[in-house]
mmCIF file of the N, C-alpha and C atoms, coordinates in Angstrom:
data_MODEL
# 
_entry.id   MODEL 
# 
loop_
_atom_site.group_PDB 
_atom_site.id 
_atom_site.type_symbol 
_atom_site.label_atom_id 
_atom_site.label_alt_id 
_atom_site.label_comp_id 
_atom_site.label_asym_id 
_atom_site.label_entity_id 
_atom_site.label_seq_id 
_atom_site.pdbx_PDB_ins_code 
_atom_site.Cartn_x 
_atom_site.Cartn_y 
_atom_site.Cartn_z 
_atom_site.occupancy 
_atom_site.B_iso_or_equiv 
_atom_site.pdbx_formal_charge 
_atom_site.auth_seq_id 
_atom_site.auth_comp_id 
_atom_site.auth_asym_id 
_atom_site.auth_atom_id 
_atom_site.pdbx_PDB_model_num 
ATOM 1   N N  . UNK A 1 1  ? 0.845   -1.165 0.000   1.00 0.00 ? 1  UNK A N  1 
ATOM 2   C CA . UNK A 1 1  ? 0.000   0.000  0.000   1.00 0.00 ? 1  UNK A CA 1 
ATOM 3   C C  . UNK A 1 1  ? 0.897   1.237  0.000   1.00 0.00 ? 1  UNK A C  1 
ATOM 4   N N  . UNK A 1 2  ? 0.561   2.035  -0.820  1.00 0.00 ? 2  UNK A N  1 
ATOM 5   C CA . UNK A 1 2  ? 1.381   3.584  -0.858  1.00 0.00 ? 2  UNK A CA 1 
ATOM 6   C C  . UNK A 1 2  ? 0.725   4.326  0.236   1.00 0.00 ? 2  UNK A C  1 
ATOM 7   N N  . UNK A 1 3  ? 1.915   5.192  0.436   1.00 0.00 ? 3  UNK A N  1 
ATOM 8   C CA . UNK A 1 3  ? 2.158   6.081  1.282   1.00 0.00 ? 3  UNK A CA 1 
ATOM 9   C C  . UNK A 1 3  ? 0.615   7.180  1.611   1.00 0.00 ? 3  UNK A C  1 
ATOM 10  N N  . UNK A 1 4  ? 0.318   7.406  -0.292  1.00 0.00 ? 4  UNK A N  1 
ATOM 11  C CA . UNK A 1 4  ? -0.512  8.229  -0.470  1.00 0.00 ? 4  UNK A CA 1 
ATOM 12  C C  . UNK A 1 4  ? -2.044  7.110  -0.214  1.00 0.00 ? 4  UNK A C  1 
ATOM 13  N N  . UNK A 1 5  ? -1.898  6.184  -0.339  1.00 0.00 ? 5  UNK A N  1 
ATOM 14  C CA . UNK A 1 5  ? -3.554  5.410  -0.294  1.00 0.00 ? 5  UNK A CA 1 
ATOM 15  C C  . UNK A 1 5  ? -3.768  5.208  1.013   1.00 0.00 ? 5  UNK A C  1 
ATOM 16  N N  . UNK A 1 6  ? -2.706  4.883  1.831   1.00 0.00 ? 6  UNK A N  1 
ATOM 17  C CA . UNK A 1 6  ? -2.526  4.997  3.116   1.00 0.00 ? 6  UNK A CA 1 
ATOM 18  C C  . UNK A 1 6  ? -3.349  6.228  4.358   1.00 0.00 ? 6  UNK A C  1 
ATOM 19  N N  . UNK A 1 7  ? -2.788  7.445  3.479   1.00 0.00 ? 7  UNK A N  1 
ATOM 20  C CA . UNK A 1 7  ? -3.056  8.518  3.833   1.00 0.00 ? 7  UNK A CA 1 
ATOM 21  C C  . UNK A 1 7  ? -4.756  8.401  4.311   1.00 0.00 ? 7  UNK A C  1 
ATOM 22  N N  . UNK A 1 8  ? -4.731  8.488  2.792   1.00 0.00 ? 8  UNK A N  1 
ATOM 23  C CA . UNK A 1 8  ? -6.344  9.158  2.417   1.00 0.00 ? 8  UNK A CA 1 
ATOM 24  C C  . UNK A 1 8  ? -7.576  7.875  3.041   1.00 0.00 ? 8  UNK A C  1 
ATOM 25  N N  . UNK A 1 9  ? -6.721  6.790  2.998   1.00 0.00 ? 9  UNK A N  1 
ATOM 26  C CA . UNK A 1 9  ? -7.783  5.490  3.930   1.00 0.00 ? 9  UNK A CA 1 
ATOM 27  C C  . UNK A 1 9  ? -7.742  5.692  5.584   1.00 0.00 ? 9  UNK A C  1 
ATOM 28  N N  . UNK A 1 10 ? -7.145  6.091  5.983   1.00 0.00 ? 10 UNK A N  1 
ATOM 29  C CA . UNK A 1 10 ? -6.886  6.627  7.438   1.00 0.00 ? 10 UNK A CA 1 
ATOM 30  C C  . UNK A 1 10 ? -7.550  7.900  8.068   1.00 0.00 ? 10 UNK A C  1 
ATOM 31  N N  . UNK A 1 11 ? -7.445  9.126  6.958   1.00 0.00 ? 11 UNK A N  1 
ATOM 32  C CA . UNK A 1 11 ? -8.000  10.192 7.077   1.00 0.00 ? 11 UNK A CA 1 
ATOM 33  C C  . UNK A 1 11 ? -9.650  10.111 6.947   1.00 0.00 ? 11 UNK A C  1 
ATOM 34  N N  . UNK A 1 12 ? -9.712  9.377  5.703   1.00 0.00 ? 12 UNK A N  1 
ATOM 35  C CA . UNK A 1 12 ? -11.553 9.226  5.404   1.00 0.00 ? 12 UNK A CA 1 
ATOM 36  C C  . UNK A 1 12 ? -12.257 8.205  6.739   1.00 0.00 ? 12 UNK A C  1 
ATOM 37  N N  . UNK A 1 13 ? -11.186 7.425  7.416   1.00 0.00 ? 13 UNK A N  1 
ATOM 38  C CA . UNK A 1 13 ? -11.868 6.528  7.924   1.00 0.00 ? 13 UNK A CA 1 
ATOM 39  C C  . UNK A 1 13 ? -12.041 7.262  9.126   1.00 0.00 ? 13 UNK A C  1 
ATOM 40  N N  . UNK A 1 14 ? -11.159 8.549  10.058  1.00 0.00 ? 14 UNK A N  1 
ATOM 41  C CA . UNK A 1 14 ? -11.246 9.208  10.719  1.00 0.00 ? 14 UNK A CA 1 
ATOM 42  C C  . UNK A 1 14 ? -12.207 10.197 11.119  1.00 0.00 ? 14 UNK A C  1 
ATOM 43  N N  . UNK A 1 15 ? -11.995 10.695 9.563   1.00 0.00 ? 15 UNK A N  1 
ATOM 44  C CA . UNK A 1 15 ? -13.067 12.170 9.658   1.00 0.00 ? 15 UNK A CA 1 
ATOM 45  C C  . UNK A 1 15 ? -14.622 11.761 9.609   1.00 0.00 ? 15 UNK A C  1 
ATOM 46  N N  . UNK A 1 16 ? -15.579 12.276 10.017  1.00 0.00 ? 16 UNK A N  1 
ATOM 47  C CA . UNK A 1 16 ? -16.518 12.537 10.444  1.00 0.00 ? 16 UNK A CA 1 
ATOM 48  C C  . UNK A 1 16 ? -17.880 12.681 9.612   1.00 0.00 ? 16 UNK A C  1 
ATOM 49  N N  . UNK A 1 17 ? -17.838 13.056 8.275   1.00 0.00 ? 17 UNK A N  1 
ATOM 50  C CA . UNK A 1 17 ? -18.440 12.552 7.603   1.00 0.00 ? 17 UNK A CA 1 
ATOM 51  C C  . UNK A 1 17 ? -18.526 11.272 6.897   1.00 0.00 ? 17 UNK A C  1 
ATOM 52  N N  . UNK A 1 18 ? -17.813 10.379 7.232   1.00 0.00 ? 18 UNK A N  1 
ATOM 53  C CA . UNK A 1 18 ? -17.466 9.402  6.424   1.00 0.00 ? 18 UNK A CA 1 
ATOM 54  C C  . UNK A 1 18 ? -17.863 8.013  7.638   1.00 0.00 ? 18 UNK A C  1 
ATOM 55  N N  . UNK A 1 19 ? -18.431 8.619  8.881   1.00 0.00 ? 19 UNK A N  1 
ATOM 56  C CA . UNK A 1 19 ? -18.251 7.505  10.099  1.00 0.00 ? 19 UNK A CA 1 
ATOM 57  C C  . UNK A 1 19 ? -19.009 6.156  9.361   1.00 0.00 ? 19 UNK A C  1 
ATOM 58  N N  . UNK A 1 20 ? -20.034 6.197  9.017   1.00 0.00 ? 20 UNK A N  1 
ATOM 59  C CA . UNK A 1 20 ? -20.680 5.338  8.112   1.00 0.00 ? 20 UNK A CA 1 
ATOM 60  C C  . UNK A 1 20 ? -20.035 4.368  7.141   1.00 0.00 ? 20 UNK A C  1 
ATOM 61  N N  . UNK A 1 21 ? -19.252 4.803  6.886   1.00 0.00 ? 21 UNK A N  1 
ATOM 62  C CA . UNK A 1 21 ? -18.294 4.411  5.323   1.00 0.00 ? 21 UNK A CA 1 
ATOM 63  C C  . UNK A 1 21 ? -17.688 3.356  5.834   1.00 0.00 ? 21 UNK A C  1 
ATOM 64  N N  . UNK A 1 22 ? -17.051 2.361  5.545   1.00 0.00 ? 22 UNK A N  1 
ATOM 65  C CA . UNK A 1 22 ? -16.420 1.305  5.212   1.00 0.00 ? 22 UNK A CA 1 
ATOM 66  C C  . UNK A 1 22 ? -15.106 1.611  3.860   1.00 0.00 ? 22 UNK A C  1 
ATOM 67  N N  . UNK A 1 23 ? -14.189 1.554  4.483   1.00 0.00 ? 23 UNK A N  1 
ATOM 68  C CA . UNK A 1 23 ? -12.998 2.243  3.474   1.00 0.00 ? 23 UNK A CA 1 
ATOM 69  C C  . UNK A 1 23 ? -12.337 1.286  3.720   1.00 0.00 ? 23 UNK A C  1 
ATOM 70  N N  . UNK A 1 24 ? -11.266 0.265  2.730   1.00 0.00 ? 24 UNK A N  1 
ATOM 71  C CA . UNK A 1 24 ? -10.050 -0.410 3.027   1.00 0.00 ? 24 UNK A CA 1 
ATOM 72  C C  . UNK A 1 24 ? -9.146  -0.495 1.366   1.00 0.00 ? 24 UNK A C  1 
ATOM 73  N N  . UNK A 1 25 ? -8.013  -1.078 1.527   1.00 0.00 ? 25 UNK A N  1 
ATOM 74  C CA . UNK A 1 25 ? -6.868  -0.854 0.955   1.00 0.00 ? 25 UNK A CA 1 
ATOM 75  C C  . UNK A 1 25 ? -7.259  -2.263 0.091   1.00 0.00 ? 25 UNK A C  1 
ATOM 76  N N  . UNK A 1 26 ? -7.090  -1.799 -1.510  1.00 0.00 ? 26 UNK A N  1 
ATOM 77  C CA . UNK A 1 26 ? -7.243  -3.316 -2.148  1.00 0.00 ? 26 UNK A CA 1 
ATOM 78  C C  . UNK A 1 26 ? -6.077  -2.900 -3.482  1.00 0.00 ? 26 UNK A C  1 
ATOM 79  N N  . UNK A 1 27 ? -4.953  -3.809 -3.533  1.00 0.00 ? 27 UNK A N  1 
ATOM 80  C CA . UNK A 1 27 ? -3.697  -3.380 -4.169  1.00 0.00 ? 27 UNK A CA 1 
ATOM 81  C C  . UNK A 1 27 ? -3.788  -1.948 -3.986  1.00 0.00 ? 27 UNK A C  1 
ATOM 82  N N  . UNK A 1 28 ? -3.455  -0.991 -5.433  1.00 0.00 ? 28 UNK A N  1 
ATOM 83  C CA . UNK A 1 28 ? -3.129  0.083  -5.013  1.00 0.00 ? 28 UNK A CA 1 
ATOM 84  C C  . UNK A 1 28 ? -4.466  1.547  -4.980  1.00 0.00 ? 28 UNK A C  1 
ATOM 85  N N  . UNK A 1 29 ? -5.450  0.612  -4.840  1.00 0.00 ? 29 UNK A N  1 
ATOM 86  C CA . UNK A 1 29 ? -6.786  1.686  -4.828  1.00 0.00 ? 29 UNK A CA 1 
ATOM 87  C C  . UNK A 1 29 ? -7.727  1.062  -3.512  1.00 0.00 ? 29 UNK A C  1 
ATOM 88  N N  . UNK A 1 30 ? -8.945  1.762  -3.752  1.00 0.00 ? 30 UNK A N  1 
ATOM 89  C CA . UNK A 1 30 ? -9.889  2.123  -1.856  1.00 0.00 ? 30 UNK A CA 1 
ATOM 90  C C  . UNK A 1 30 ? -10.843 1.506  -2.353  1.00 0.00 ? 30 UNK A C  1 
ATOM 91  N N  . UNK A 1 31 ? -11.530 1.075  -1.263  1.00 0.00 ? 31 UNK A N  1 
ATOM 92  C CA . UNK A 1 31 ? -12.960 0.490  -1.879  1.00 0.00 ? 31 UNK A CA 1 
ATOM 93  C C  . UNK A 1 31 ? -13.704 0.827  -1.101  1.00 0.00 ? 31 UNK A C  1 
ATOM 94  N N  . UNK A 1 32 ? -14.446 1.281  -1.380  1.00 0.00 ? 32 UNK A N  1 
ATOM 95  C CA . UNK A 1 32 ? -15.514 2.447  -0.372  1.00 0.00 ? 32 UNK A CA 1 
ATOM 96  C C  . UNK A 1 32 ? -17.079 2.296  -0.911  1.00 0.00 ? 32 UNK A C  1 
ATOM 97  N N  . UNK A 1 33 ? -17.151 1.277  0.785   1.00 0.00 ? 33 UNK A N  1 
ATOM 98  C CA . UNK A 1 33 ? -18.446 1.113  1.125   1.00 0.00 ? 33 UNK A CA 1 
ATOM 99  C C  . UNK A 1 33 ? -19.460 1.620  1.575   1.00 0.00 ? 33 UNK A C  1 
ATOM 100 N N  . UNK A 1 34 ? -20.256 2.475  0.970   1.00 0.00 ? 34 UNK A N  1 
ATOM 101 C CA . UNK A 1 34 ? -21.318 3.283  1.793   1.00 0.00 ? 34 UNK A CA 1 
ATOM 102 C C  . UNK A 1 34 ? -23.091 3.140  2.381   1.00 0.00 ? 34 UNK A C  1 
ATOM 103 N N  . UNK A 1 35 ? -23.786 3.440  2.749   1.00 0.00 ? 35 UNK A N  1 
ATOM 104 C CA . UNK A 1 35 ? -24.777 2.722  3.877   1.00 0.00 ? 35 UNK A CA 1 
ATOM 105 C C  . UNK A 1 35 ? -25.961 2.812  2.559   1.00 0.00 ? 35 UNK A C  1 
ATOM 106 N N  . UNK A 1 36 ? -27.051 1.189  2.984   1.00 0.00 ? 36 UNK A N  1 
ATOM 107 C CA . UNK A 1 36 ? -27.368 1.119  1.658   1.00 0.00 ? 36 UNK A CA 1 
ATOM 108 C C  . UNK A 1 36 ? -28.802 2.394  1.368   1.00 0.00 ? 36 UNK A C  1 
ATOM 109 N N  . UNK A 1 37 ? -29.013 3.327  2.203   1.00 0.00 ? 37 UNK A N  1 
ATOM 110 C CA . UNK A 1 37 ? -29.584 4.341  1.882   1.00 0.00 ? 37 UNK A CA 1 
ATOM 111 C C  . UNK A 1 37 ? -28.637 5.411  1.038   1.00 0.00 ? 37 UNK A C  1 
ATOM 112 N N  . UNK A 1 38 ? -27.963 4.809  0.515   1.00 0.00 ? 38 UNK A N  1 
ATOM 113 C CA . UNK A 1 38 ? -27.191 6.214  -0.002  1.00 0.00 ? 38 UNK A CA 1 
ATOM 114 C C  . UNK A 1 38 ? -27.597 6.531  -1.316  1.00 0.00 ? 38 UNK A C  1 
ATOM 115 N N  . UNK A 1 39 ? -28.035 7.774  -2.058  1.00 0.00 ? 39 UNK A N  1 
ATOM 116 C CA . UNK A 1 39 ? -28.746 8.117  -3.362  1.00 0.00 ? 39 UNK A CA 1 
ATOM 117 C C  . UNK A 1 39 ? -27.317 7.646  -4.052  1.00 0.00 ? 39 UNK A C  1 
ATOM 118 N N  . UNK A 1 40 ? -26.871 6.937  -5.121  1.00 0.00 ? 40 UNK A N  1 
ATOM 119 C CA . UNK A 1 40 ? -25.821 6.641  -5.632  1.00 0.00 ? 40 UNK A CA 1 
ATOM 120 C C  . UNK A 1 40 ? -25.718 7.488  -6.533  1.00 0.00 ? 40 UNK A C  1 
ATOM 121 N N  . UNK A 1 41 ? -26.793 7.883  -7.299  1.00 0.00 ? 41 UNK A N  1 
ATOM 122 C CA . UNK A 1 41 ? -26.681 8.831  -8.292  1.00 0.00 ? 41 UNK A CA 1 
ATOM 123 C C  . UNK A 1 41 ? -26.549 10.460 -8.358  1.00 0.00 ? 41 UNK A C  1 
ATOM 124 N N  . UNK A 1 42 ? -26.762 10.869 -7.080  1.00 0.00 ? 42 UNK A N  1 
ATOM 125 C CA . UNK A 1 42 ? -26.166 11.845 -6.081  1.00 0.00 ? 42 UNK A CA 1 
ATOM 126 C C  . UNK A 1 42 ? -24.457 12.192 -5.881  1.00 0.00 ? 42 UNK A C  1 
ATOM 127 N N  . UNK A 1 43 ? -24.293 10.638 -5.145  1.00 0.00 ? 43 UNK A N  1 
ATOM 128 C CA . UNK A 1 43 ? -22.871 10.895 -4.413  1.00 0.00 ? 43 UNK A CA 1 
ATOM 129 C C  . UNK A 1 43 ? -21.956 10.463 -5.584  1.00 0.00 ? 43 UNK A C  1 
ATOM 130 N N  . UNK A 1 44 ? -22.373 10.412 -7.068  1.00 0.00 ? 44 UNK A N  1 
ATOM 131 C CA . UNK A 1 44 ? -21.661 9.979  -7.804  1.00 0.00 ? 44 UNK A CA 1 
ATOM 132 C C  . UNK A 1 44 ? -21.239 11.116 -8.754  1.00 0.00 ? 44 UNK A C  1 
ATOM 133 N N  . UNK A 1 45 ? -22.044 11.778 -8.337  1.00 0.00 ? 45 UNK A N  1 
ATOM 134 C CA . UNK A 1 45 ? -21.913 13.218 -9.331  1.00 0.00 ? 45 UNK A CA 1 
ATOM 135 C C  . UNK A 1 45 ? -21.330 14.265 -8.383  1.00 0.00 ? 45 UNK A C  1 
ATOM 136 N N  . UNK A 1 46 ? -21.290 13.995 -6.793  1.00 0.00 ? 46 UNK A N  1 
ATOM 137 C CA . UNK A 1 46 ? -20.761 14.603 -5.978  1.00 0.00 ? 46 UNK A CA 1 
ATOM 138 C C  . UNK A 1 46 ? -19.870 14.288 -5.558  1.00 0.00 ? 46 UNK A C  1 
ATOM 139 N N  . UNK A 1 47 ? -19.263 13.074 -5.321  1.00 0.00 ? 47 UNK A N  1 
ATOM 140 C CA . UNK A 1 47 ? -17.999 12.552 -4.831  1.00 0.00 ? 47 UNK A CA 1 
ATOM 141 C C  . UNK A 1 47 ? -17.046 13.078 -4.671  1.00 0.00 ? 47 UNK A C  1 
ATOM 142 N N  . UNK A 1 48 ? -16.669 14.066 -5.592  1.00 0.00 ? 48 UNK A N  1 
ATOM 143 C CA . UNK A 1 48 ? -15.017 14.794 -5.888  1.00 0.00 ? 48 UNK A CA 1 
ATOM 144 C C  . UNK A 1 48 ? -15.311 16.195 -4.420  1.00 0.00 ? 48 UNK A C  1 
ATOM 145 N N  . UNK A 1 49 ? -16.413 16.698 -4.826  1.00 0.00 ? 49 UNK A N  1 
ATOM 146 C CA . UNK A 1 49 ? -16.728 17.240 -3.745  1.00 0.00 ? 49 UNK A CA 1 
ATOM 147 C C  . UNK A 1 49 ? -17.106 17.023 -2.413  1.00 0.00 ? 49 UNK A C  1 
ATOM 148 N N  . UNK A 1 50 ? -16.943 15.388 -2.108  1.00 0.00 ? 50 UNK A N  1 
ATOM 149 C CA . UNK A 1 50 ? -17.466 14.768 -0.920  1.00 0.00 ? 50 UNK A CA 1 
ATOM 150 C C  . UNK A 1 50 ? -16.540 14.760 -0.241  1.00 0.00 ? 50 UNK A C  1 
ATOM 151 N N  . UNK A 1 51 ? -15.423 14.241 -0.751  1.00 0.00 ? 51 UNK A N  1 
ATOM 152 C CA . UNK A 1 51 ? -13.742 14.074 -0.422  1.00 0.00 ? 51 UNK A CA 1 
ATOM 153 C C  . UNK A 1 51 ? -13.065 15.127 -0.226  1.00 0.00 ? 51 UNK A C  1 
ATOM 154 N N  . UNK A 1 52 ? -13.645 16.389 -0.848  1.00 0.00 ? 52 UNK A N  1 
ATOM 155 C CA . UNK A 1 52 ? -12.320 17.168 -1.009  1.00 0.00 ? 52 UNK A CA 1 
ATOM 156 C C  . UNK A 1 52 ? -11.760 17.991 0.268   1.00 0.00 ? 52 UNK A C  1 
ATOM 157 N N  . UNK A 1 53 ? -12.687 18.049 1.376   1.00 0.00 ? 53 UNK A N  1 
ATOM 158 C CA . UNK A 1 53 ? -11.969 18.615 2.633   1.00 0.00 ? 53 UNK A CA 1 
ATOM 159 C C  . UNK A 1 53 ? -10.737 17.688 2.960   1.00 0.00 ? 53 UNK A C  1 
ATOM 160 N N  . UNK A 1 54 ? -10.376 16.589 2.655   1.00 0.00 ? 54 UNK A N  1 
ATOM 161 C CA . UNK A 1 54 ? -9.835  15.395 3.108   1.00 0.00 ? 54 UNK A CA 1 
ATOM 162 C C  . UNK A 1 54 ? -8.539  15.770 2.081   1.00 0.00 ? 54 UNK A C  1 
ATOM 163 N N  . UNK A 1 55 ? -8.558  16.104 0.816   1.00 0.00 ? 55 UNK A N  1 
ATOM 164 C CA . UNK A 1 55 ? -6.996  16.391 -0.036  1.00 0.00 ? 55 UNK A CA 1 
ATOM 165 C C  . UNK A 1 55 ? -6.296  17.344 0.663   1.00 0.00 ? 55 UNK A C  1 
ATOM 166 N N  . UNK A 1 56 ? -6.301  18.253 1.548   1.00 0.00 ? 56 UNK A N  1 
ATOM 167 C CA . UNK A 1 56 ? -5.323  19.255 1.760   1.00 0.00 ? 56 UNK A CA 1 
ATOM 168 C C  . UNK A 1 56 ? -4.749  19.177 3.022   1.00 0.00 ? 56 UNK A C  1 
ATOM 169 N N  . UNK A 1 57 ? -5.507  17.823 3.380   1.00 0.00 ? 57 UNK A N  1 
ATOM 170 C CA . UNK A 1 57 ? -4.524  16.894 4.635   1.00 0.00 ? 57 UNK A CA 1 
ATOM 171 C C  . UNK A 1 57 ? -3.198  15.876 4.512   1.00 0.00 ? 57 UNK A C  1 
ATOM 172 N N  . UNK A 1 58 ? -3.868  15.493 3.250   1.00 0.00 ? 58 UNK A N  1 
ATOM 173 C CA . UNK A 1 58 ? -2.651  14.711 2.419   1.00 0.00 ? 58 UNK A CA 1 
ATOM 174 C C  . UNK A 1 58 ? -1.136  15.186 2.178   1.00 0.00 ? 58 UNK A C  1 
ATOM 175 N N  . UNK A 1 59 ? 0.218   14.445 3.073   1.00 0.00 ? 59 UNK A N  1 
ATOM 176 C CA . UNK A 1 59 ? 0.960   15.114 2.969   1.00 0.00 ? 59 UNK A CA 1 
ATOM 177 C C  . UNK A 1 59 ? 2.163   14.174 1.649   1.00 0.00 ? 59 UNK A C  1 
ATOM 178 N N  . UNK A 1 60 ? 1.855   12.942 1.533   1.00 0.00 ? 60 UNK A N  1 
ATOM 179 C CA . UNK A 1 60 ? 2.379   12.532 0.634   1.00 0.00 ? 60 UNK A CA 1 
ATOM 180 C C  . UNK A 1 60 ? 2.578   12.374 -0.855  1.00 0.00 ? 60 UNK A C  1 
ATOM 181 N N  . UNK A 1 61 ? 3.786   12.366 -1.531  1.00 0.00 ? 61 UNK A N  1 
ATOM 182 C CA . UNK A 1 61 ? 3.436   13.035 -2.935  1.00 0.00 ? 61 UNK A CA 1 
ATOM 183 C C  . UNK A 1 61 ? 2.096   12.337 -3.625  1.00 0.00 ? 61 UNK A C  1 
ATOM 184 N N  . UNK A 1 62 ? 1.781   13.100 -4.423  1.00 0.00 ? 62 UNK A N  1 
ATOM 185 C CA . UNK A 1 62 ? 0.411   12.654 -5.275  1.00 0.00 ? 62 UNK A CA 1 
ATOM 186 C C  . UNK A 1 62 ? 0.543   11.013 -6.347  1.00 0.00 ? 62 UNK A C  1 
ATOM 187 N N  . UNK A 1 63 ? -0.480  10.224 -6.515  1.00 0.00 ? 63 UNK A N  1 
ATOM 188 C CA . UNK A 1 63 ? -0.059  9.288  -7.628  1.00 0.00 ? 63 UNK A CA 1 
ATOM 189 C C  . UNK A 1 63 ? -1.686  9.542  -7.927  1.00 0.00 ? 63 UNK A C  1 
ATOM 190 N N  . UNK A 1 64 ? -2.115  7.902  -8.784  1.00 0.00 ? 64 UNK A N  1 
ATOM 191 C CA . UNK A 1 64 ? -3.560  8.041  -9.389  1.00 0.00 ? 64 UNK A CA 1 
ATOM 192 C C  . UNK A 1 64 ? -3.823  6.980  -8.305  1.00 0.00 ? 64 UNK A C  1 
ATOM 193 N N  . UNK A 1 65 ? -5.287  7.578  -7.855  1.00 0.00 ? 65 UNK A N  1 
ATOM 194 C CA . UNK A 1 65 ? -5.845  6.825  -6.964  1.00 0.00 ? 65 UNK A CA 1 
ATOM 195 C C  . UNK A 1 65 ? -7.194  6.460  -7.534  1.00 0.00 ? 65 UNK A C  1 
ATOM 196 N N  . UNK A 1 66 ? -7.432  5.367  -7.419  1.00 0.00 ? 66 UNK A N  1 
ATOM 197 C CA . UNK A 1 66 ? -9.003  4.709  -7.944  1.00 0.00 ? 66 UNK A CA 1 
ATOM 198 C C  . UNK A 1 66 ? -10.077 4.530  -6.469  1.00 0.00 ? 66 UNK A C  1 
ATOM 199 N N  . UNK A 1 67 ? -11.006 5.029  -6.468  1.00 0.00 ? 67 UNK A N  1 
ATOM 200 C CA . UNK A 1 67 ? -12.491 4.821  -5.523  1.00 0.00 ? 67 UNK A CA 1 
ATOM 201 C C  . UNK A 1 67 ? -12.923 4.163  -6.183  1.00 0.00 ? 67 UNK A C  1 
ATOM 202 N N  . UNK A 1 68 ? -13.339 2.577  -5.977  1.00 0.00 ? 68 UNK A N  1 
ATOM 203 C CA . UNK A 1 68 ? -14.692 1.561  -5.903  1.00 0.00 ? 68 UNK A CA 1 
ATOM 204 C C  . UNK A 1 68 ? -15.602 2.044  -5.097  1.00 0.00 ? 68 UNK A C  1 
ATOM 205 N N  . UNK A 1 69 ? -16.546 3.075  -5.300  1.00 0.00 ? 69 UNK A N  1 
ATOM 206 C CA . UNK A 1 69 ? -17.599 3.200  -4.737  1.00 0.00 ? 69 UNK A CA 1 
ATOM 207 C C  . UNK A 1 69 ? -18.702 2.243  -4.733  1.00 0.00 ? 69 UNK A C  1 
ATOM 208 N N  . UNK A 1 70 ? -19.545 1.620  -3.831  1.00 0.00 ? 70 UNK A N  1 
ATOM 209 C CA . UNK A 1 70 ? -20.675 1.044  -4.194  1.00 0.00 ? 70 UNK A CA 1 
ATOM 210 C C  . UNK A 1 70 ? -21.370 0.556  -2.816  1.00 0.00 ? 70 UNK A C  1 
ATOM 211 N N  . UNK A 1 71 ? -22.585 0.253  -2.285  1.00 0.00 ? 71 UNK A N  1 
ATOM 212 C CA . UNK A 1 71 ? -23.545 0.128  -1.736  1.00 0.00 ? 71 UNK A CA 1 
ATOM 213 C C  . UNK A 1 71 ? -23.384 -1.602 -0.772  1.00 0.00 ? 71 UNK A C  1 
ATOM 214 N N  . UNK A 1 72 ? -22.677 -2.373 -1.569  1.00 0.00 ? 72 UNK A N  1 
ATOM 215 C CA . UNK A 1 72 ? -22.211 -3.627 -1.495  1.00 0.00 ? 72 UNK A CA 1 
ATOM 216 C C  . UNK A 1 72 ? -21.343 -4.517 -1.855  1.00 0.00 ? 72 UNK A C  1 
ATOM 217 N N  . UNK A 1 73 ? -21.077 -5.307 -2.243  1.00 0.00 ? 73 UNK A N  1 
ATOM 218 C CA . UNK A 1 73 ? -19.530 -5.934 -2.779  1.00 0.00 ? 73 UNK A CA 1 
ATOM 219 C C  . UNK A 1 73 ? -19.692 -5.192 -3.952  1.00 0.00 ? 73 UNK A C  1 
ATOM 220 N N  . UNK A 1 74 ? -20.768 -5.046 -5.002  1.00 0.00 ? 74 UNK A N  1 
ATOM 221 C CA . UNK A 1 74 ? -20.481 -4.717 -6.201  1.00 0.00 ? 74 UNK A CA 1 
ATOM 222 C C  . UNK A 1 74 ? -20.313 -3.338 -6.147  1.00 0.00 ? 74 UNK A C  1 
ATOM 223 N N  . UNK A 1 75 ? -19.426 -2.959 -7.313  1.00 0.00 ? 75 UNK A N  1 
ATOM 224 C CA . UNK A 1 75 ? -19.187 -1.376 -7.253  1.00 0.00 ? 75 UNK A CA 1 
ATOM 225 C C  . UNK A 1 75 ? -20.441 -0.515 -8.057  1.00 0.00 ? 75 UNK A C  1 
ATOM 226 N N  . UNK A 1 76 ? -20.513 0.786  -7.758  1.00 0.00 ? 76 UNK A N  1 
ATOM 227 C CA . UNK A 1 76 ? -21.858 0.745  -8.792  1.00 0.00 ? 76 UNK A CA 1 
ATOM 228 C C  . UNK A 1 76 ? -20.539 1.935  -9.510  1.00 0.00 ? 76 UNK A C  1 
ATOM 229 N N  . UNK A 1 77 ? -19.929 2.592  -8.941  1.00 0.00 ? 77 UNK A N  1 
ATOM 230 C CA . UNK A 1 77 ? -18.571 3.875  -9.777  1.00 0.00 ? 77 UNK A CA 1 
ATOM 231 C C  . UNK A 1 77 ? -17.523 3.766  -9.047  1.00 0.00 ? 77 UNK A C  1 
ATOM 232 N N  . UNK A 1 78 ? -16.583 4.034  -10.203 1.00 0.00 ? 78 UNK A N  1 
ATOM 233 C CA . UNK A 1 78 ? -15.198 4.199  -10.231 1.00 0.00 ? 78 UNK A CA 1 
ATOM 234 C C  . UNK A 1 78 ? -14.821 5.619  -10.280 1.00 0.00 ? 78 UNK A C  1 
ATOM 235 N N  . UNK A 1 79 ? -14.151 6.130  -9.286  1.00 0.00 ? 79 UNK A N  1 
ATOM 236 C CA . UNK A 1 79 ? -13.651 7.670  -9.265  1.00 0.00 ? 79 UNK A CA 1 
ATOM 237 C C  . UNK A 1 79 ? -12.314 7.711  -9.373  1.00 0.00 ? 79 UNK A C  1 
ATOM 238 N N  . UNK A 1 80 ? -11.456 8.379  -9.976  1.00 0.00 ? 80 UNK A N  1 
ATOM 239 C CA . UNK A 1 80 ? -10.480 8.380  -10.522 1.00 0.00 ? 80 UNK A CA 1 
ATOM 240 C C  . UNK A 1 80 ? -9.644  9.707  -10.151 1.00 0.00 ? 80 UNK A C  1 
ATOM 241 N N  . UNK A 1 81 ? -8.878  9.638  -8.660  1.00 0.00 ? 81 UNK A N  1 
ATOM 242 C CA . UNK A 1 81 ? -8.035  10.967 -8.706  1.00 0.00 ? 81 UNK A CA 1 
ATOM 243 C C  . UNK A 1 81 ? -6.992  10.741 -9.018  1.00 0.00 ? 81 UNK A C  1 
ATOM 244 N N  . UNK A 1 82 ? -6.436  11.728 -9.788  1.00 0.00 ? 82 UNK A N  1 
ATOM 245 C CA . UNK A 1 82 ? -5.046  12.019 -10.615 1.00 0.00 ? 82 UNK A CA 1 
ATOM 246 C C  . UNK A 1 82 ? -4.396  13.071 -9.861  1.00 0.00 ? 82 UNK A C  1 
# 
């Protein structure tokens, strides 16, 4: 696990909007489980903005990070930070 996936799985699993969430490390991307009331088609168009208090905590250099978002094992989106 990188430095940087590390980060951001520790921080999301910390902070406070996310208490709900289910976050863990799968090779080098997150898989992020959220509660099955969640509008998917909402937090999918919002996501970048769901996370983003959480990037300017990040102190390790940047790589591409992949979010498996989804409701249950299956993913329903893939978010893609660069």
């Amino acid at each position: 696990m990188s430095a940087y996936q590390q980060e951001w799985k520790v921080l999301m699993q910390k902070h406070e909007d996310f208490k709900d969430w289910k976050i863990r490390a799968s090779g080098g991307d997150l898989l992020v489980r959220v509660p099955p009331d969640t509008d998917m088609d909402v937090l999918r168009m919002q996501f970048a903005d769901t996370i983003a208090p959480i990037a300017p905590l990040i102190k390790s250099p940047k790589t591409t990070l992949k979010f498996f978002v989804g409701q249950s094992e299956e993913t329903d989106f893939v978010f893609t930070l660069n």
